[in-house]
C-alpha positions in Angstrom: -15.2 -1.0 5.3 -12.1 1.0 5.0 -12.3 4.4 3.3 -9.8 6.1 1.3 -8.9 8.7 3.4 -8.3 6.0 6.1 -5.9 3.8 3.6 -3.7 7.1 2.5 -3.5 7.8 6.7 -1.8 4.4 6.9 0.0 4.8 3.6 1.2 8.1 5.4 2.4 6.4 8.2 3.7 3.7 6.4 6.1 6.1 4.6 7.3 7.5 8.2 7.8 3.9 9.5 9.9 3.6 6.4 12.0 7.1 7.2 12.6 6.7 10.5 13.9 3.1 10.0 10.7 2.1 12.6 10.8 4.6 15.0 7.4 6.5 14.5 4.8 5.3 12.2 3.4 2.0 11.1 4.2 -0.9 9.0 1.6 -1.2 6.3 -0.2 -4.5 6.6 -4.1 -4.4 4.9 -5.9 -7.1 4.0 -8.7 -7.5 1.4 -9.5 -3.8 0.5 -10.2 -1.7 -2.9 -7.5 -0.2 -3.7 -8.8 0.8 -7.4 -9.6 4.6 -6.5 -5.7 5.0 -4.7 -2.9 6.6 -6.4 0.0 4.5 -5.0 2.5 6.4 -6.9 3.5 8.7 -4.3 4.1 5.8 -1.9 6.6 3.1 -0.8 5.2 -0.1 -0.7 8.8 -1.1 0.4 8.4 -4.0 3.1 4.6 -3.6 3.2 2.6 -6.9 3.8 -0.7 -6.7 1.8 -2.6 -9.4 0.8 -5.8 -10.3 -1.3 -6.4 -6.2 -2.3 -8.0 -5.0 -5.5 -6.4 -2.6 -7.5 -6.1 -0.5 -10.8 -2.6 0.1 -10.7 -1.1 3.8 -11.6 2.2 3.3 -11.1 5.5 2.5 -12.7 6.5 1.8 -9.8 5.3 -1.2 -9.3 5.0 -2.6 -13.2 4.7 -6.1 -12.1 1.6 -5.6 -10.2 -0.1 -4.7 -13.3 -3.3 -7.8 -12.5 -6.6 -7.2 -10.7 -5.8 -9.0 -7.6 -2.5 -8.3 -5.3 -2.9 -12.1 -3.5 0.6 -11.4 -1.9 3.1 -8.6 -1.6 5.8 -8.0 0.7 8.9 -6.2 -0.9 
């Protein structure tokens, strides 16, 4: 079970990935986690691969996403 405070670490290190074009960090990839209690706001989900993750979106950000289930994203 992933916690939330592990998921915004990998958000976090997602968004340096993103900064230094791959240098430091890590590409977000999660699979099959709640996402319901995560603000994703604050984050690029930009090239991210996450499948089959529950959320409550609170974002418009991401307007499309607005459904229960993310089966597939990878922007």
């Amino acid at each position: 079970m992933t916690t939330d405070i592990e998921i915004i670490s990998q958000l976090e290190s997602h968004r340096l990935w993103i900064e230094t074009i791959g240098e430091q960090g890590e590409k977000l990839g999660i699979d099959e986690i709640d996402l319901r209690n995560v603000d994703l706001s604050q984050y690029s989900l930009d090239q991210a691969y996450i499948t089959a993750c529950w959320h409550k979106l609170k974002s418009q950000r991401y307007p499309f996403i607005f459904i229960h289930q993310l089966l597939y994203l990878q922007i």
